[in-house]
N, C-alpha and C positions, 0 to 999 in steps of 0.2 A: 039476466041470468044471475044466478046466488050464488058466490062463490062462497062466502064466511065462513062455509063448514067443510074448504077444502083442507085436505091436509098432506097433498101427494109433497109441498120439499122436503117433507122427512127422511124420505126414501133417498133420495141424495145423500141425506147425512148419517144414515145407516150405510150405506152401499160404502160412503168411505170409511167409517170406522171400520167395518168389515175387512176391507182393502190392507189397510191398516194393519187388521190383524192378523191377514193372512200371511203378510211382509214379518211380521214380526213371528211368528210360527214359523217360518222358511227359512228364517237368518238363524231362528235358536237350533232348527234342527242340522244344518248346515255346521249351526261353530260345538254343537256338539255330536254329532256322529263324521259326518264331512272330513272336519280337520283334522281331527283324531285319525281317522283312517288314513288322511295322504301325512302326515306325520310318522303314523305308526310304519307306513312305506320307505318314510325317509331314513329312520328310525335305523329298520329292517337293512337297507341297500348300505346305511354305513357300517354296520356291522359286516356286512358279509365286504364290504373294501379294507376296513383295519385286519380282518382275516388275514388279507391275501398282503398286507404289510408288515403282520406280524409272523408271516412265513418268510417275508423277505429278513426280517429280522430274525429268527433262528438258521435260516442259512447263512446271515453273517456270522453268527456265533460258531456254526461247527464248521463253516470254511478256515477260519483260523488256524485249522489243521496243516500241519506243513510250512510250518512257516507265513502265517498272514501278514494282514497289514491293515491299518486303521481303515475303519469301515463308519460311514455316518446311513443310518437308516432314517427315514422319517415316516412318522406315525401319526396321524390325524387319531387321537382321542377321541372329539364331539363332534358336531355338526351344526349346521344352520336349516331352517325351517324355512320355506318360499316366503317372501314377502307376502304381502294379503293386505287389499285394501280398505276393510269391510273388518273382516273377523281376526281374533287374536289369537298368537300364538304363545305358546307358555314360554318359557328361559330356556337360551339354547341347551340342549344337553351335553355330559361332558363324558369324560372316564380318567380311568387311571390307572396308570402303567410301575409296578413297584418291582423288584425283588423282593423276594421271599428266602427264608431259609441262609441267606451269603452270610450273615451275622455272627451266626451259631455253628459251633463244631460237630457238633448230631446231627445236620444234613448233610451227607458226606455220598464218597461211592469209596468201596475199600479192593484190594486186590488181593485174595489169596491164595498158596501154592503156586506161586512162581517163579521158576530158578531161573536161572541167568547162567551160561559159562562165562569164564573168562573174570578181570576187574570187573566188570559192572558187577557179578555175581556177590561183591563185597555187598553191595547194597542191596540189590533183591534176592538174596534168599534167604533173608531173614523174617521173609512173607511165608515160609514153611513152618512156623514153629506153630504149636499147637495156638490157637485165640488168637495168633497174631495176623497182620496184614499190612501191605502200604495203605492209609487213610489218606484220602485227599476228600477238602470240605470242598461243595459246590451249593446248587439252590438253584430256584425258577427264578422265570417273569412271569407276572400276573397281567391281564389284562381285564379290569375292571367296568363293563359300558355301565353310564347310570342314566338311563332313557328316560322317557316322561310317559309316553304310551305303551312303547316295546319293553311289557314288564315281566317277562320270561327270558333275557338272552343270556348267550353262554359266557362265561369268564372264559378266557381263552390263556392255555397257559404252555410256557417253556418248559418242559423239564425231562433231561437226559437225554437229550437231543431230540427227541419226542416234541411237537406242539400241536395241541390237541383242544375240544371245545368241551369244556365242565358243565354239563346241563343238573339241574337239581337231580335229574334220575336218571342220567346217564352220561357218556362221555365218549367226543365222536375225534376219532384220530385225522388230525389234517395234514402230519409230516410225518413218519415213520421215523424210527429211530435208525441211526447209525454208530452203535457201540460196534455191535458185532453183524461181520460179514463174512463169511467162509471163517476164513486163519487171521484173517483181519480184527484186530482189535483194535479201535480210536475211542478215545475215551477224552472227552471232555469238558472242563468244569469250569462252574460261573461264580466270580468274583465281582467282589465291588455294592456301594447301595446306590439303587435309582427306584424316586418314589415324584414321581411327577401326574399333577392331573389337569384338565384343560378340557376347555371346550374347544382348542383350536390345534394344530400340528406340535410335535414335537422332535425334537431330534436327538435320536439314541447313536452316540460313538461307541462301536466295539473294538475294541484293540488285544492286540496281543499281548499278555503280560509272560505267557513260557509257549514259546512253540520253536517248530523246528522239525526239520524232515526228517532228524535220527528215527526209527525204529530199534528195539531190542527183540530180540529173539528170545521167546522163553519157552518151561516146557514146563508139565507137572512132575512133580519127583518119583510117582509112579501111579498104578492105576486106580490103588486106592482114593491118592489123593489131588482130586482133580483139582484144576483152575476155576476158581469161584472165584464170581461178582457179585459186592453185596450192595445194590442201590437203592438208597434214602428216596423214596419217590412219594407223590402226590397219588399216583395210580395205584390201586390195588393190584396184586400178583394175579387177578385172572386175567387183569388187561396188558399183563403179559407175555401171557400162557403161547401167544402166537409164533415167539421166537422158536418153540419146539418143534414147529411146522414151518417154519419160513427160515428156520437157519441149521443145518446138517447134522454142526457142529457143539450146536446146541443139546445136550442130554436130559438138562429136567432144570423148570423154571418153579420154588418154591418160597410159601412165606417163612421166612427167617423170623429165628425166636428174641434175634434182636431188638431190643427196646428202639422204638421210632419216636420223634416228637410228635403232637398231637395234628391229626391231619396227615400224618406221615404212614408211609408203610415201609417195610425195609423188603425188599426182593432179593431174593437169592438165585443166582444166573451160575449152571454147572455148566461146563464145558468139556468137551470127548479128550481124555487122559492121554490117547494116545496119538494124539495130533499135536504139532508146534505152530506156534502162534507168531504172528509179527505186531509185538505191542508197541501203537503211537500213544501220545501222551501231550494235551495242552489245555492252558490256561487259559481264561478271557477274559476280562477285566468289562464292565457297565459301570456307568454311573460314577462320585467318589467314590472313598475310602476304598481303593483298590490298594494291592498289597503285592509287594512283588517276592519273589522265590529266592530262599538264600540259597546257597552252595550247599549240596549233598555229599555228594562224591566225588572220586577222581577218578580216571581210567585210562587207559593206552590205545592210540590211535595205529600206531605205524611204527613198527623196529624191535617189537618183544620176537625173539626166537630169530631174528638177523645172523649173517656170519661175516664174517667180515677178516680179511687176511694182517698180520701187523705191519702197521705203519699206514692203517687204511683210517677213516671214520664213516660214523653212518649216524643219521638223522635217527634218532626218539621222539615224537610226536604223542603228545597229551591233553586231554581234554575235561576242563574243570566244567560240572554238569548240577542243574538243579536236581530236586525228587522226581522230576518229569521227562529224565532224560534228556533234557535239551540244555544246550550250550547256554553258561551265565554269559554275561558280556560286561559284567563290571570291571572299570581297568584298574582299582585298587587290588584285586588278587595276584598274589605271587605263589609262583609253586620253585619249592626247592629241592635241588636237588644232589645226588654223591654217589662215589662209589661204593660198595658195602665194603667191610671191613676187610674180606676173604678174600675179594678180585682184584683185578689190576682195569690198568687204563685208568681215562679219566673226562668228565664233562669238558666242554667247552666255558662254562658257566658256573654259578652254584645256586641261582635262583633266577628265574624268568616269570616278566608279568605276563597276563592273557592276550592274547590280541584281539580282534573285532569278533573273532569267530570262536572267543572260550578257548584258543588253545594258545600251547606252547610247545618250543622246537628245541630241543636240546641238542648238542653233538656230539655222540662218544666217540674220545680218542684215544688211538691205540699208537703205541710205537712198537719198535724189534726187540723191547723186553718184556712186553704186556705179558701178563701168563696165559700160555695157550688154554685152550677149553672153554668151558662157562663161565662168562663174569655177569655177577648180579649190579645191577643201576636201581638205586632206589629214592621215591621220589616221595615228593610230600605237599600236602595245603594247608595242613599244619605246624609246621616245622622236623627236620630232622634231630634226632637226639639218640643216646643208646641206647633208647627202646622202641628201636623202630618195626612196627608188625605190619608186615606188607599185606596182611586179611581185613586190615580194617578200612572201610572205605575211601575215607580222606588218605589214603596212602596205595603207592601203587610201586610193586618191584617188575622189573622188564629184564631178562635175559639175555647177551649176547653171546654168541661164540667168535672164539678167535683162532683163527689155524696160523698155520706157517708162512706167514708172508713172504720169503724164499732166501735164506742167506742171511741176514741181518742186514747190518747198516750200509753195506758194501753193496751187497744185493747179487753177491757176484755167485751164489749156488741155492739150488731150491728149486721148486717144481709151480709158486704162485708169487703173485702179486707181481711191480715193475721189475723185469729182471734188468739189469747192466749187463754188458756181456762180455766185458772186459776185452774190450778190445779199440780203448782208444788209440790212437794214433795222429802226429802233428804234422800240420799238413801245407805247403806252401802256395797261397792264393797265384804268384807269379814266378814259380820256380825259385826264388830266392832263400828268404829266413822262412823256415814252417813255423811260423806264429797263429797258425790257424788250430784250432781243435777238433778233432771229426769220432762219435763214437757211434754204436748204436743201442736199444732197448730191446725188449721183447715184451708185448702186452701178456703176460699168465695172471689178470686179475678175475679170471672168466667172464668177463663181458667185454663191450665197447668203453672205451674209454675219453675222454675230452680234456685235452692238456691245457693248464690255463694260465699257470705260472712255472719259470725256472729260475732259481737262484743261482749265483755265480757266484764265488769266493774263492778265488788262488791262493794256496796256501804260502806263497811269500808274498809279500805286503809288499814287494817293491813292483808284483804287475797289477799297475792300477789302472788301466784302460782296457779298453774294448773299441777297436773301430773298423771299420774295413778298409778299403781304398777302392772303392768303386764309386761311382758318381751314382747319382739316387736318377739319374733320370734313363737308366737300365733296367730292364723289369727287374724283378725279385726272383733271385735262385740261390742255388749254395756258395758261397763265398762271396756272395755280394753284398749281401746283407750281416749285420752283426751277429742275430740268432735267425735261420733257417733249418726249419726241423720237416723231415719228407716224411712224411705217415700217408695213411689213407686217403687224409685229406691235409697239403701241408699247413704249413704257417710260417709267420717269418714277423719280425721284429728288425727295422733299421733305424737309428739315431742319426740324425745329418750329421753329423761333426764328434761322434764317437759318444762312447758314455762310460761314465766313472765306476769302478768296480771296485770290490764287491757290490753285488746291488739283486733285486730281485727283477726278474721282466715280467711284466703282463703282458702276455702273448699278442693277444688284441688289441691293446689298447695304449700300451706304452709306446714312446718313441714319435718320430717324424711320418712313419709310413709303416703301416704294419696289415696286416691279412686276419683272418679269423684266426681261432683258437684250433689246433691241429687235430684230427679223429684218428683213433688206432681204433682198431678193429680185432677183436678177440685171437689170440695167438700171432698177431703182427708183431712186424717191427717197423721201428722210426731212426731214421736218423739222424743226429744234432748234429752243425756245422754252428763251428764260433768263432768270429774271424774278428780281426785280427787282436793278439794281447798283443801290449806293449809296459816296456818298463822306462822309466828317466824318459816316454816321449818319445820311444822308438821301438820299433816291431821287435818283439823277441823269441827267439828259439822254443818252444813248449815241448823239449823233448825231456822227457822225465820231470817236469814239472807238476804237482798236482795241483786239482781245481776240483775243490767240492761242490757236487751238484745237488739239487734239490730240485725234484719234480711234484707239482701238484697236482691234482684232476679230479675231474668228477669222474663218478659211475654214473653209466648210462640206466641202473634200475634209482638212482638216487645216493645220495652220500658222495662225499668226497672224499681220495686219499692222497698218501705223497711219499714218494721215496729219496734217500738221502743216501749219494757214494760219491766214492773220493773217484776221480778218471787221473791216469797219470800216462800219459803215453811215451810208448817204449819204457817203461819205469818198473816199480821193484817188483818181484813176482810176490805172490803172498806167502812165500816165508820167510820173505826182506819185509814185511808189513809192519809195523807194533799193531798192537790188540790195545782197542779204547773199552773203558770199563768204567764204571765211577757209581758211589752211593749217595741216597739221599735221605737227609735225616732232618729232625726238628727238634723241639724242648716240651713236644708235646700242644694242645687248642690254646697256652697260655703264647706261644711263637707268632703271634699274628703274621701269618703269611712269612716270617723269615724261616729260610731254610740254608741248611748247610750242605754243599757240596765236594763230596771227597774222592777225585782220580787216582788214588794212591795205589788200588787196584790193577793200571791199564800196565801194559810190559810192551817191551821190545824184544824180539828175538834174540837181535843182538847183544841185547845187555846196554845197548846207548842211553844217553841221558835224551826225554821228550821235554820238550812243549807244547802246552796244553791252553786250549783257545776256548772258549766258552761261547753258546748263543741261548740266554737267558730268555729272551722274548718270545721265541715260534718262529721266526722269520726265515731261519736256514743260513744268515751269516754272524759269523765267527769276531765277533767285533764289540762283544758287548764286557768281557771281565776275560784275565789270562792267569794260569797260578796253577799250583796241582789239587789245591783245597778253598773255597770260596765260604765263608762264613757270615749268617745273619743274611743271607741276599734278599731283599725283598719281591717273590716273584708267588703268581696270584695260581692256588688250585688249578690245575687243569693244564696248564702250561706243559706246551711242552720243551725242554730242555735238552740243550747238545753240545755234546763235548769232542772236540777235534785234538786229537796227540800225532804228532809230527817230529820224527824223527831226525838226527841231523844231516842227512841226506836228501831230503824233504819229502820221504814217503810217511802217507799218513793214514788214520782210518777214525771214524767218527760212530758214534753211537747214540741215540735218543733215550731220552725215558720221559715218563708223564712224573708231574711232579702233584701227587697225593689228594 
C-alpha cells in the first residue's frame, strides 16, 4: 500500500488550532461582556449599601436635635471586585464624600417674621423688620461613586434634612425632610469641611456643636406677615412643592427672588399666620474647621414677676444663650448684675460665672426697709453702666414685688411673713432659776416653710452660755436639749457639754446630736424652747432679759427668707422699747465698697441714753463694731446690715437694711 500521498496529520493540527481558537474567543468574550456585567452588579449592589449608610448618616445629623452627642458613622466609599483567576479586573472603584456649601455665607437657611414674647424677644424680633431675618449658614454632603462599569449612578446628597439620589434627569427622595411638622419647627444646620475619598470605609464623626432641648415659642406679628423660611437648597422649589400637601400648616411653597449660588436655588417656605409654632434650633459640626457659636443673648429663667414679703429672698435665674437658642457652656462668661437706681433691696452678689448648664442664680434680698412695690433687678453679659437698656439683648431687667413682711424687725404686728408673737416667757427646766427661754412664731409666709438656722445673741454680754442639764442619753424633747423647736415636724439641736453664745445653730447639723430641720406648715406655729443661759458659769434668771433672734428658712415654692426680733420675757411693753433707725451712705463708685453708718436717727421713748451694736456681715450677731456712727466700714454690695440699740434697762429693738 502507498501511503506518500497521505496527508490525514494535518487534520490533528487544524482541529487544534481551531481548539485554540475557540478558547481564545471564549476568554475574550467572557473578559469582555462577562466581567463587565458581574462588575457592573458589583458596582450597582454598593451603591444601593452606601445609600442605606448615608441614611444612617443624615439621621445622625438631624438626631442631634435635643441635645445629642458625638455620633461616628461609617461609610464604605468603593469596593472590591471578586478575585478571578483567568480574567482581569480593572482598579477597584472609589468615591467621595465632601461638604459643600459649609464655607460660604450664601448657603444659608434664614428665619423671618418671628416674635418672641418675653427676654428672648430682645433677640428675635428683630426678624420683623422689613429684609431682615435671623441667617444661619449651613450646606450638604455630597456623595460622589466613581464606578468603572456603573456609569449612570446617582450622587447622593444631604441637604436640609432632605437625602435624596441626583440622577442627571431627575432626583429620587430617600429621607424626607424634617424642618416642619404640624407647630413643630427643627431646623438644622451643617458645619465644618469634610472632603474625603477612598476605595475603602471611612469614618464620618457628627457632633454637636449648639444643641439643646430649649424650644422658643414664636408667632407671626400678624396675618399679613407670615413666618417665612428662606432655604439655600440644591433642589429646585418644585421638589418642594410637597410640603403644601403633606404639611397643614404649610400655606405656599415659592422660588424666592433671592440671589442663590451657582447650583443653588433659594425656597421660600410660608407658614399659616395664625398658628404658633414651637421653634428648635441646632448645630452640627462634620469633618475640620468646625466653629462654635458665640453668645447672643441673655434671658430670665425663674423670679421675673416673684413677690416676695421683707426680710424674705428669692432666687433669679438666668440664661446666657447662643443665635440658636441653646445654652453657651463656656465657663469664661460672667453676667453682672444690680439693683436699678429707683428700688430697694439688694443681690446676694454683683457678678456670677455660667455653670455647666449656661446659667446663673442670683439672690434678691430684701429686708424691713426694702421699699414696698416693684423693684427692678438688672442684669447684664456686658457690663452694667448708666446706660443701662434692658431691650437690648445682652441685658435682661426682671421685676420683683415686695409687700409687708408684717411689723418690721420685731415682727411683733402685720398680717405676713414670720410673725413673733410676743409672748416670750422664762421658764425653769427644774422648778428652780427659769434660765430657760420658751416663745412661739406663726407661719403668715403663705406657704410651708423649712427652718434651717437660729441665731442667738443676748443682749448682755455677760450671758455667754447655753446648756441644758439633762443627760444626752434621754430622748430629745423640750428642755432637754439646748434648741428644741415643736412645728409640724420638730427639730432640736443638743451640744454635749453646752455651747458658747452668741452663735448661729444649724438645725440639722450642728452640735453632738441633733434631728432634721423643723416644717411649719402654712398659718402654723412653732415653738422654740432654749435651755438653759447661764452668766459667770451659772444658770441665770432670763426674766426681762433680751435675746435677739434670727430665723432662717426656705420657702417651700423655692427662695429662702429670715426674720430678726428681740424675745424679752416678762420685759418692756412696746412703749418701754427705743425705736432702731440708722442711714447709710458713701462718697459715691469712687468709695470702694466703704460705707458709712449713722444711728443717730434711732430714739428711746424715754429720752435714755442707747447702745448701739452692729452686725456688719449677715450673720444675725451683734459682735462685729459698737458706736452710734461707723465710718469707711468695708462691707461688700448686697450685705445685709443690722443694727441693735439697747436701752439701759436692756430693752432693745433692731433693724436691717440692705447695703446698696
Amino acid at each position: 500500500m502507498d501511503f506518500t500521498g497521505d496527508e490525514r496529520g494535518q487534520s490533528v493540527q487544524i482541529g487544534a488550532v481551531l481548539l485554540f481558537a475557540v478558547l481564545i474567543l471564549a476568554f475574550s468574550s467572557y473578559q469582555a461582556f462577562v466581567v463587565p456585567e458581574q462588575n457592573r452588579e458589583v458596582e450597582f449592589n454598593h451603591n444601593q449599601q452606601v445609600q442605606f449608610q448615608l441614611q444612617d448618616l443624615r439621621n445622625a445629623v438631624v438626631s442631634q436635635s435635643g441635645g445629642g452627642s458625638l455620633t461616628a458613622v461609617s461609610v464604605t466609599l468603593g469596593t472590591n471586585y471578586p478575585s478571578r483567576a483567568v480574567a482581569v479586573n480593572p482598579g477597584p472603584p472609589s468615591g467621595s464624600l465632601r461638604t459643600n456649601g459649609t464655607a460660604t455665607d450664601a448657603v444659608n437657611l434664614t428665619v423671618r417674621n418671628a416674635t418672641v414674647t418675653g427676654e428672648t424677644g430682645d433677640f428675635w424680633n428683630v426678624t420683623t423688620q422689613p429684609g431682615q431675618g435671623r441667617v444661619y449658614s449651613t450646606g450638604s454632603i455630597v456623595y460622589d461613586p466613581s464606578y468603572n462599569v456603573y456609569t449612570t449612578p446617582p450622587q447622593t446628597v444631604y441637604d436640609q434634612t432632605m437625602l435624596y439620589n441626583d440622577f442627571r434627569t431627575a432626583q429620587l427622595t430617600m429621607a424626607n425632610q424634617s424642618l416642619v411638622d404640624g407647630t413643630q419647627i427643627s431646623l438644622v444646620t451643617l458645619n465644618g469641611s469634610l472632603d474625603r475619598a477612598s476605595s475603602g470605609s471611612v469614618s464620618v464623626d457628627v457632633r454637636p456643636i449648639s444643641s439643646s432641648t430649649r424650644e422658643v415659642q414664636i408667632d407671626a406679628p400678624d396675618d399679613d406677615s407670615p413666618i417665612t423660611l428662606l432655604l439655600v437648597t440644591r433642589r429646585a422649589p418644585a421638589q418642594w412643592e410637597f410640603l403644601e400637601t403633606t404639611q397643614s400648616k404649610v400655606t405656599a411653597v415659592e422660588d424666592a427672588p433671592t440671589p442663590a449660588p451657582p447650583g443653588y436655588h433659594t425656597v421660600l417656605v410660608k407658614l399659616d399666620p395664625g398658628e404658633t409654632y414651637q421653634l428648635q434650633m441646632t448645630k452640627v459640626g462634620v469633618g475640620n474647621r468646625r466653629t462654635s457659636e458665640p453668645v447672643a443673648y441673655l434671658t430670665d429663667i425663674e423670679g421675673d414677676g416673684k413677690t416676695v414679703s421683707r426680710g424674705e429672698t428669692t432666687e433669679l435665674v438666668l440664661e446666657v444663650r447662643d443665635a440658636y437658642n441653646n445654652p453657651t457652656v463656656r465657663e469664661s462668661i460672667t453676667v453682672e448684675g444690680g439693683v436699678d437706681g429707683g428700688s430697694g433691696g439688694s443681690l446676694d452678689r454683683n457678678e456670677a460665672t455660667i455653670n455647666g448648664d449656661g446659667r446663673v442664680t442670683f439672690e434678691y434680698q430684701t429686708s424691713d426697709s426694702t421699699p414696698l412695690g416693684t423693684n427692678q433687678l438688672n442684669f447684664s453679659i456686658q457690663g452694667l453702666d448708666g446706660t443701662f437698656d434692658g431691650s437690648t439683648p445682652e441685658n435682661v431687667s426682671m421685676d420683683v414685688s415686695v409687700t409687708d413682711g408684717g411689723g418690721g424687725s420685731d415682727g411683733g404686728s402685720g398680717n405676713s411673713g414670720l410673725i413673733y408673737n410676743e409672748d416670750a416667757v422664762a421658764v425653769a427646766s427644774d422648778g428652780s432659776t427659769e434660765s430657760g427661754v420658751r416663745f412661739t412664731v406663726t407661719n403668715e409666709v403663705g406657704e410651708s416653710i423649712e427652718i434651717t438656722t437660729v441665731a442667738i445673741d443676748p443682749v448682755d454680754d455677760d450671758i455667754d452660755y447655753l446648756s441644758d442639764t439633762v443627760s444626752n442619753y434621754l430622748p430629745p424633747a423640750p428642755q432637754r436639749n439646748e434648741l428644741y423647736i415643736e412645728a409640724d415636724t420638730d427639730g432640736h439641736t443638743d451640744f454635749g457639754g453646752g455651747a458658747d453664745i452668741p452663735r448661729t445653730v444649724d438645725v440639722d447639723d450642728d452640735g453632738d446630736l441633733n434631728g432634721q430641720n423643723p416644717v411649719m406648715s402654712d398659718t402654723s406655729s412653732a415653738t422654740f424652747h432654749l435651755f438653759e443661759f447661764e452668766r459667770f458659769g451659772s444658770r441665770t434668771d432670763m426674766s426681762g432679759e433680751s435675746v435677739t433672734i434670727t430665723v432662717t428658712y426656705e420657702r417651700a415654692s423655692g427662695g429662702t427668707g429670715s426674720k430678726m426680733f428681740t424675745v424679752t420675757p416678762g420685759g418692756a411693753s412696746e412703749s418701754q422699747r427705743p425705736n432702731a433707725e440708722f442711714t447709710i451712705s458713701s462718697d459715691g463708685p469712687q468709695s470702694n465698697d466703704k460705707w458709712d453708718f449713722d444711728a443717730g436717727s434711732s430714739s428711746d421713748p424715754q429720752g435714755d441714753s442707747l447702745d448701739y451694736e452692729w452686725d456688719l456681715d449677715g450673720d444675725g450677731l451683734f459682735d462685729d463694731e459698737t458706736g452710734q456712727t461707723l465710718q469707711s466700714e468695708k462691707v461688700s454690695s448686697g450685705t445685709t446690715v443690722s443694727l441693735r440699740v439697747v436701752d439701759p434697762a436692756g430693752n432693745a429693738d433692731t433693724i436691717r437694711k440692705d447695703v446698696p
